[in-house]
KEKE-3310 file (N, C-alpha, C; in steps of 0.2 Angstrom, whole numbers, plus 5000, padded with zeros to 4 digits):
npx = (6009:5996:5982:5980:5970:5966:5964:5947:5946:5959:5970:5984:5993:6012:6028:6038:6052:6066:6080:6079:6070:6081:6093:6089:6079:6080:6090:6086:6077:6067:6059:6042:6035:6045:6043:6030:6027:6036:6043:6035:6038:6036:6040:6037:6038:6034:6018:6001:5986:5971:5957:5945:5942:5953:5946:5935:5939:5944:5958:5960:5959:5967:5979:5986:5988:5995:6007:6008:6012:6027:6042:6041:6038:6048:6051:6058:6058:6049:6035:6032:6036:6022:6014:6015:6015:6001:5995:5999:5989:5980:5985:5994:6003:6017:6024:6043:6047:6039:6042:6058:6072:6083:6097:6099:6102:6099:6085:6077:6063:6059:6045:6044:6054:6062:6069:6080:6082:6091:6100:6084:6081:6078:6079:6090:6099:6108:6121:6123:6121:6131:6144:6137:6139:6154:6159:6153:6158:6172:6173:6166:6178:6187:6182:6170:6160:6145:6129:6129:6138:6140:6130:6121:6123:6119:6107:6102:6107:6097:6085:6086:6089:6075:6066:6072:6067:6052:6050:6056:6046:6033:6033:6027:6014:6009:6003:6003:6018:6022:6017:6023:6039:6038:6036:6046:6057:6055:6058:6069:6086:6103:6119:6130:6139:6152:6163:6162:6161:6173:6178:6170:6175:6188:6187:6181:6189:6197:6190:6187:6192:6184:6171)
npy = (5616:5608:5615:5621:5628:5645:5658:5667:5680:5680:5671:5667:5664:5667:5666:5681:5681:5683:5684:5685:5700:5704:5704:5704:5708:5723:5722:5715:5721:5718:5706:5704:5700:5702:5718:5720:5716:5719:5723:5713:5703:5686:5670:5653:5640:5635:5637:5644:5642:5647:5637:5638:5653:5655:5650:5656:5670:5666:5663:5651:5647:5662:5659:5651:5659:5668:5661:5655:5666:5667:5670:5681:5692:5690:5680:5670:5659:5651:5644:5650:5665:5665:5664:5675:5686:5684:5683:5694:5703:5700:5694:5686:5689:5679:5675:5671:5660:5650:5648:5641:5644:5630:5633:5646:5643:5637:5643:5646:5649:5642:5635:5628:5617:5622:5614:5618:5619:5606:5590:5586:5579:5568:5562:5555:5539:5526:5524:5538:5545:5544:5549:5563:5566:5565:5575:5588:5587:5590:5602:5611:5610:5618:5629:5631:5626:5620:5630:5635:5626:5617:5619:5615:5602:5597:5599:5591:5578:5577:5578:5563:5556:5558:5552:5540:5536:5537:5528:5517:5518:5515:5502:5490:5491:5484:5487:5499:5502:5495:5503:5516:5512:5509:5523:5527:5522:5521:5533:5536:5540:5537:5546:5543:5542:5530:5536:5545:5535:5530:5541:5543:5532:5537:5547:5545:5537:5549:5556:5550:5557:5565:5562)
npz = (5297:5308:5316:5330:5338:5346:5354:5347:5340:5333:5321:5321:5334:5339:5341:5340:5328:5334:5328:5314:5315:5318:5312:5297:5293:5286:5278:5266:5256:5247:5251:5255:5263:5275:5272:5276:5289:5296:5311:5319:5313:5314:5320:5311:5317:5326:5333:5335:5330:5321:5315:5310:5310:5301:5288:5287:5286:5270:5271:5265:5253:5249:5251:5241:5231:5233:5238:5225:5217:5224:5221:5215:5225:5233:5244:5254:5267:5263:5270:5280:5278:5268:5281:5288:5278:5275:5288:5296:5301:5309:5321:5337:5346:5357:5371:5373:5377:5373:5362:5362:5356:5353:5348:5352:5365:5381:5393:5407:5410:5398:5390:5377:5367:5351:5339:5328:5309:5303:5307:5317:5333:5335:5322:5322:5322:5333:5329:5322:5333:5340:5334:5328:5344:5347:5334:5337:5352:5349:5341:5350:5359:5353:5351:5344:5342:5334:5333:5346:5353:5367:5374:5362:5360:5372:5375:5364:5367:5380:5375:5368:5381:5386:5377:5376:5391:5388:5380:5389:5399:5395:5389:5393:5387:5374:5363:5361:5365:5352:5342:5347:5345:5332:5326:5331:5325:5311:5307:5311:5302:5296:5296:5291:5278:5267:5270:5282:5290:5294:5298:5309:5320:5320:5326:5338:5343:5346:5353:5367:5376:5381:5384)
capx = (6008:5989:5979:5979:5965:5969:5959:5945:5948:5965:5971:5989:5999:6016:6034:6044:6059:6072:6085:6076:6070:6086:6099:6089:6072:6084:6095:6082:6070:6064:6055:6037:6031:6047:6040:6023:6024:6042:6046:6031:6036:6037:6044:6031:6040:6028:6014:5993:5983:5962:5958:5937:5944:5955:5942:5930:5943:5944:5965:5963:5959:5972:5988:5989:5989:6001:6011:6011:6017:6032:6049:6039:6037:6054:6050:6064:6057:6040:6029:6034:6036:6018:6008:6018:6010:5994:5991:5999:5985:5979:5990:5993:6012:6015:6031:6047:6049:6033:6045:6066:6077:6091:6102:6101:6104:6092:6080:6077:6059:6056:6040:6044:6060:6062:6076:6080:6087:6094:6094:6082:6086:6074:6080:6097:6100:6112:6128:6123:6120:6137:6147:6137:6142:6160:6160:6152:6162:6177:6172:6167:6185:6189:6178:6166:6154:6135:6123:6130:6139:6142:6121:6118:6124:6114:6098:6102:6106:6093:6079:6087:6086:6068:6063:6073:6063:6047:6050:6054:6039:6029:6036:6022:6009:6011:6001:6007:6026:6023:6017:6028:6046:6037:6036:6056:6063:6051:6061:6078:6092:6109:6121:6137:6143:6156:6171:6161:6160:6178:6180:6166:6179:6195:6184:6177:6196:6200:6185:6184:6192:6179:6165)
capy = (5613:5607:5618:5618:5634:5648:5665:5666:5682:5677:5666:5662:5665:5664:5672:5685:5678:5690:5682:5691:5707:5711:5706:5701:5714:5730:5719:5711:5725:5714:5702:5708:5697:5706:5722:5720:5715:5722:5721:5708:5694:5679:5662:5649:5635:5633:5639:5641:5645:5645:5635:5641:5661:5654:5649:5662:5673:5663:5661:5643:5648:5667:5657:5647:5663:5670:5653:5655:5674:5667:5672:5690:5691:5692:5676:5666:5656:5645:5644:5657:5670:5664:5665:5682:5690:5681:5683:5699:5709:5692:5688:5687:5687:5674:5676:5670:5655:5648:5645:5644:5639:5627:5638:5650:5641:5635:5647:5642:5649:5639:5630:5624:5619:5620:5610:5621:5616:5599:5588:5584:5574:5561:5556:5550:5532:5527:5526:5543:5552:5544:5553:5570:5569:5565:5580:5593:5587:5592:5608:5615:5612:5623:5634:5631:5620:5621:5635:5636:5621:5612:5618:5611:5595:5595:5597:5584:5572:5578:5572:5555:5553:5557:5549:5533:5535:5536:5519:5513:5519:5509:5496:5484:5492:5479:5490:5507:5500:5494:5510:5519:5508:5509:5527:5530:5519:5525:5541:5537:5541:5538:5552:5542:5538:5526:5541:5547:5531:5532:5549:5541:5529:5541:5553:5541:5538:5553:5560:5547:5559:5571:5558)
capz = (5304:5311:5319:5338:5341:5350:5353:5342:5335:5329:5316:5322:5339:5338:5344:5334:5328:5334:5323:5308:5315:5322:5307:5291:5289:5283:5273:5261:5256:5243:5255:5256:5271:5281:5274:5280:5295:5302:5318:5322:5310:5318:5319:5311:5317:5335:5332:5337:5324:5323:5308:5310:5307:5293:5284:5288:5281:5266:5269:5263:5245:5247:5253:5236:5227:5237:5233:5218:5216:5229:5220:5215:5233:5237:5250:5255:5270:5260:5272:5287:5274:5268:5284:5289:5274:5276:5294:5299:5306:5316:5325:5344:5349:5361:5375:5367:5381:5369:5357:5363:5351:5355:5346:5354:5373:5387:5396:5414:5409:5392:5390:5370:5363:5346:5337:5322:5305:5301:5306:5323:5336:5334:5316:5323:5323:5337:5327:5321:5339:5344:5327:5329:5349:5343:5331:5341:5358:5347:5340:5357:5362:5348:5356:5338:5341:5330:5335:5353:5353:5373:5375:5360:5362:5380:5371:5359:5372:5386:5372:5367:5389:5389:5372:5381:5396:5389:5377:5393:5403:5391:5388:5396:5384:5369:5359:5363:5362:5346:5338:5344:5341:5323:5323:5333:5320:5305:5308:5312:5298:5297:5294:5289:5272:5268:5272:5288:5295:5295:5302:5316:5322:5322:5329:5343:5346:5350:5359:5372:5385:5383:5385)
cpx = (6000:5989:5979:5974:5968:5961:5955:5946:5954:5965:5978:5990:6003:6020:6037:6050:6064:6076:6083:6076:6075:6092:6095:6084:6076:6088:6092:6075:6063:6057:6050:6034:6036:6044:6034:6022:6030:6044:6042:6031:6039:6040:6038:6036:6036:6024:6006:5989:5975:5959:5950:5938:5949:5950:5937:5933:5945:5953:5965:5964:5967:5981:5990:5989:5997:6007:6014:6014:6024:6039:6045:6038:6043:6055:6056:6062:6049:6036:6029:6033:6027:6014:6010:6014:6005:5990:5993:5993:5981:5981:5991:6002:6013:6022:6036:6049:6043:6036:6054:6070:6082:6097:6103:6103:6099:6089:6077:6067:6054:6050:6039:6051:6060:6068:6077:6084:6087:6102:6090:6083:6082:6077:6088:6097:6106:6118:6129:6124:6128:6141:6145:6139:6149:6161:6159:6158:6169:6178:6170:6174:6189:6186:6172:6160:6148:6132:6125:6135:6139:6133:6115:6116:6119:6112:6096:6099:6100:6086:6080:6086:6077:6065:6064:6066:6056:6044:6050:6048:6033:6028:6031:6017:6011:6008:6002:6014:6028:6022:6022:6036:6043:6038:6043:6061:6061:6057:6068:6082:6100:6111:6127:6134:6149:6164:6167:6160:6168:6181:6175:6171:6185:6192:6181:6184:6201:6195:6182:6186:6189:6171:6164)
cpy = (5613:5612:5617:5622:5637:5652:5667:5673:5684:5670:5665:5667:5664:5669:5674:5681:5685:5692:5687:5697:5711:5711:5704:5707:5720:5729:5717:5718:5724:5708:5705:5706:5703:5715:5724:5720:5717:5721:5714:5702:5690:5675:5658:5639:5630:5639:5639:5642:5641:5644:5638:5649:5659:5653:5654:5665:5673:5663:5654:5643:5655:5664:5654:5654:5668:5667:5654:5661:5674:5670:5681:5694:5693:5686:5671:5659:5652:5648:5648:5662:5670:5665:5671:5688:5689:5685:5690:5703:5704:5689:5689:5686:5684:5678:5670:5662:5649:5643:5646:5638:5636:5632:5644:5650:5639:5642:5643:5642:5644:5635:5625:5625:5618:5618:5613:5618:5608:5596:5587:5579:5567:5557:5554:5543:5531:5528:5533:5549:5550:5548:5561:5570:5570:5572:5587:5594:5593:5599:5612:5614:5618:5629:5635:5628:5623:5624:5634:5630:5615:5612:5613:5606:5593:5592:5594:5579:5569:5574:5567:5553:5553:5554:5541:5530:5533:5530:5514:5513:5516:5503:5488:5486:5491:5487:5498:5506:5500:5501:5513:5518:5510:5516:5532:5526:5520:5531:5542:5536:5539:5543:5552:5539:5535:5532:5543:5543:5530:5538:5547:5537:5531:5544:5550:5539:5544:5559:5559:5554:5563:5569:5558)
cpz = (5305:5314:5325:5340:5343:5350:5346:5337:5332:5325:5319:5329:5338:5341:5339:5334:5328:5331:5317:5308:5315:5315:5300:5285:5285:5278:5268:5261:5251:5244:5256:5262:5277:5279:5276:5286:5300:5307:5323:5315:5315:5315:5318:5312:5325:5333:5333:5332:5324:5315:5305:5307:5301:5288:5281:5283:5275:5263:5266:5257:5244:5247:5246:5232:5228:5235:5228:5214:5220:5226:5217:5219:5235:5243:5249:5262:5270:5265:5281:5281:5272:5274:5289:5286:5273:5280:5299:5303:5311:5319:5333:5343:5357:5366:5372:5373:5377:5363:5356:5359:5354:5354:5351:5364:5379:5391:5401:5412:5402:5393:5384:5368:5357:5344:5329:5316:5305:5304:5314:5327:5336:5329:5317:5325:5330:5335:5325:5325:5342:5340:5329:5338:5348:5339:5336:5348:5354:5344:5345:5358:5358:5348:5344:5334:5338:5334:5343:5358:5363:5374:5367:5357:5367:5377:5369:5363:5377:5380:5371:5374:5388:5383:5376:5387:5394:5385:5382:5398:5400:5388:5389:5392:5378:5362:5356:5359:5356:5341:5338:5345:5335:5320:5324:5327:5312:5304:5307:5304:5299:5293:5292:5284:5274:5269:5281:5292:5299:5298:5310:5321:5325:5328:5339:5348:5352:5355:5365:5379:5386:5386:5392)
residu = (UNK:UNK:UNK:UNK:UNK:UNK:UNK:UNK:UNK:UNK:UNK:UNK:UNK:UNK:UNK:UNK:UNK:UNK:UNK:UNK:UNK:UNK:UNK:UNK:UNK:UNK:UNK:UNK:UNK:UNK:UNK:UNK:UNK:UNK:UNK:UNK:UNK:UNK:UNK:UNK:UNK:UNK:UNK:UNK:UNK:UNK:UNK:UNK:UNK:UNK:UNK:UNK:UNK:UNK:UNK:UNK:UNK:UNK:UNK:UNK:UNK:UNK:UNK:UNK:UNK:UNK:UNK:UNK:UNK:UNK:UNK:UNK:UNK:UNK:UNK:UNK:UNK:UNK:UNK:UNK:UNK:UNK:UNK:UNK:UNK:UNK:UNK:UNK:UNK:UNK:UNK:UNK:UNK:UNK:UNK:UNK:UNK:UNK:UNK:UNK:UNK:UNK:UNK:UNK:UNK:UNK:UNK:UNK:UNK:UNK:UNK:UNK:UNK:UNK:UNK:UNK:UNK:UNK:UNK:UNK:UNK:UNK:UNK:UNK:UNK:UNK:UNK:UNK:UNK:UNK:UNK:UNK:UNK:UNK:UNK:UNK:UNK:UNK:UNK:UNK:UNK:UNK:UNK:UNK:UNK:UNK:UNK:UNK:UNK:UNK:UNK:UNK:UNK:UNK:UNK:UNK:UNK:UNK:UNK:UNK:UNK:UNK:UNK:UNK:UNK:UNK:UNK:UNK:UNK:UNK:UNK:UNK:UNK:UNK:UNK:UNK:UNK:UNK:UNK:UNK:UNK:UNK:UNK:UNK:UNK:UNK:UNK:UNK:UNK:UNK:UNK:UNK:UNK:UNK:UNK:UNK:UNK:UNK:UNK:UNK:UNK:UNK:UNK:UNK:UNK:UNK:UNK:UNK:UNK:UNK:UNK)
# end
């Protein structure tokens, strides 16, 4: 992730991931980033980080060594697990609205949402966002919807509204528009094979009354 600065004598800010601390650090004692740093490992998925005290440090030459020791490490998580045992003693802990997972439900407080896993909401195509609504709607009724399911359909959604909006608030800026249609459509995937296209359509069937 780029560098955005922070406080000079720190090298990252970031928020603990609770997820970790609270069921993962006691169960892996092989992991050496969660023994280092314990109850302040973080999440590097939002993050601030001061590229001038990296350097100084001379982390841009020790993380490739680190790298390359990764499964004698015990690391599981690439490049979180890497700047965990890097940057442990420089770190600032942010407030956890800094960085509020989907997963885990909205926060009237949040300031960053992160959109965790695969895949984000951007790389949906239109036929793809109506399929995964379709699926999710129907697993919330089964009370089993994906990482919190009826919130995390929202959030889905709530971004495709504001991505729309601000394609359209642009829309007179030729120059603008163009980039970014290049880089919404750049992006976009589909998520249907020739059997999921057919379960799109059953599914689209029977999930209108939820729509």
């Amino acid at each position: 992730m780029a560098p955005l600065g922070c406080a000079i004598w720190r090298i990252n800010s970031a928020v603990i991931d609770s997820d970790i601390v609270k069921n993962r650090l006691a169960h892996f004692p092989n992991n050496a980033a969660y023994a280092k740093v314990g109850k302040n490992y973080f999440n590097a998925g939002i993050f601030i980080g001061n590229s001038e005290i990296w350097k100084q440090r001379k982390f841009n030459v020790d993380w490739q060594t680190i790298a390359a020791n990764y499964q004698e490490l015990g690391f599981e998580h690439h490049d979180q697990d890497i700047l965990n045992y890097l940057t442990f003693e420089n770190l600032e802990l942010l407030d956890s609205s800094f960085n509020s997972l989907v997963m885990k439900g909205s926060f009237v407080n949040q300031k960053i949402l992160h959109f965790t896993g695969q895949s984000k909401p951007w790389h949906f195509n239109e036929e793809a966002k109506k399929y995964f609504s379709s699926i999710e709607l129907l697993k919330e009724k089964n009370g089993t919807g994906a990482f919190g399911g009826a919130n995390w359909l929202f959030e889905y959604q709530n971004y495709w509204r504001h991505e729309k909006a601000l394609l359209e608030h642009f829309k007179d800026n030729n120059f603008l528009i163009t980039t970014l249609t290049a880089s919404y459509l750049g992006s976009r995937k589909s998520l249907l094979g020739p059997k999921d296209k057919i379960k799109n359509s059953l599914l689209t069937i029977i999930g209108k009354k939820w729509f």
